[in-house]
C-alpha positions as CSV (number, residue, x, y, z in Angstrom):
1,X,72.4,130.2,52.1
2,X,70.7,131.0,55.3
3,X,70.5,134.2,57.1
4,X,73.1,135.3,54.0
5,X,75.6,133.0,56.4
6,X,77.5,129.9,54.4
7,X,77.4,127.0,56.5
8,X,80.5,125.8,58.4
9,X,79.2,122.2,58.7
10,X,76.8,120.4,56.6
11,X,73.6,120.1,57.9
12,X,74.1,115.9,58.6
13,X,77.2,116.4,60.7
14,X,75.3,118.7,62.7
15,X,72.0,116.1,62.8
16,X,74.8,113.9,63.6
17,X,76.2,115.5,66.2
18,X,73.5,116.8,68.0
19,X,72.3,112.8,68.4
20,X,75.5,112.3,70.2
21,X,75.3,114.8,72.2
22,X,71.9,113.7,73.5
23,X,73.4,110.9,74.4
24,X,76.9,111.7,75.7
25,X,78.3,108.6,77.6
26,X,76.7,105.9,75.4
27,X,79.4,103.6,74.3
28,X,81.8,104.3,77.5
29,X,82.1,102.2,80.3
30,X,81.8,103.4,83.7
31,X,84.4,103.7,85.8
32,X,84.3,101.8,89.3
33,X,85.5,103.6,91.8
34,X,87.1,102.0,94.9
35,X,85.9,103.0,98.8
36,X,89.0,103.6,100.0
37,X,88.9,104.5,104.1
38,X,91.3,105.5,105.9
39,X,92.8,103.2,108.7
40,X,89.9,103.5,112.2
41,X,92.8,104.2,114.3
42,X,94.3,106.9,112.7
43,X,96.1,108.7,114.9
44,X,97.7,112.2,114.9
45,X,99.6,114.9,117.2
46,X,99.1,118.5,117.2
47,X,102.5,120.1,115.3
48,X,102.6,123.8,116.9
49,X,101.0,125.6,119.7
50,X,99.8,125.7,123.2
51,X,98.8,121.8,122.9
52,X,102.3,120.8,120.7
53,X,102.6,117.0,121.4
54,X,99.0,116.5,122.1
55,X,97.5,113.1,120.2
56,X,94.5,114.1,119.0
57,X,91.5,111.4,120.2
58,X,89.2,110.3,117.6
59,X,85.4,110.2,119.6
60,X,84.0,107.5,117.7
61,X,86.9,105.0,119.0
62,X,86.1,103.2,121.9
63,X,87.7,103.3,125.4
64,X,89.9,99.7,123.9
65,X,91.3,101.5,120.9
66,X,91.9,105.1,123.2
67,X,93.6,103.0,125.8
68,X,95.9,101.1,122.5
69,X,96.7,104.4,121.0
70,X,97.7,105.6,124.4
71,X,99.6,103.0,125.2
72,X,101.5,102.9,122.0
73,X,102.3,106.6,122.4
74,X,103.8,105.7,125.4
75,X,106.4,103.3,124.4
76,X,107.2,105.7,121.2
């Protein structure tokens, strides 16, 4: 007896798991983990407010894809 303390675990459980701890994820496989992006033209209006009904313009599109969303809103 250490310290006057009896030992909750044996000393080669505790060995034991202090290797496995070193090493944590040896064993598992990784997981793969799919890019998943949301659609280029995603388009969305303003709910509430001063600009209610306002599409709101991605700047990154170019003047094509503004002139298809706007076009599309049209005919909605």
């Amino acid at each position: 007896m250490r310290n006057g303390l009896p030992a909750i675990v044996s000393e080669d459980e505790w060995n034991l798991v202090q290797e496995l701890l070193l090493n944590p994820r040896k064993g598992f496989k990784k997981k793969t983990v799919k890019n998943i992006e949301k659609p280029r033209n995603f388009v969305s209006t303003i709910k509430s407010g001063v600009f209610k009904g306002f599409i709101v313009i991605d700047t990154k599109w170019t003047k094509e894809e503004v002139a298809e969303v706007l076009s599309k809103g049209e005919h909605q």
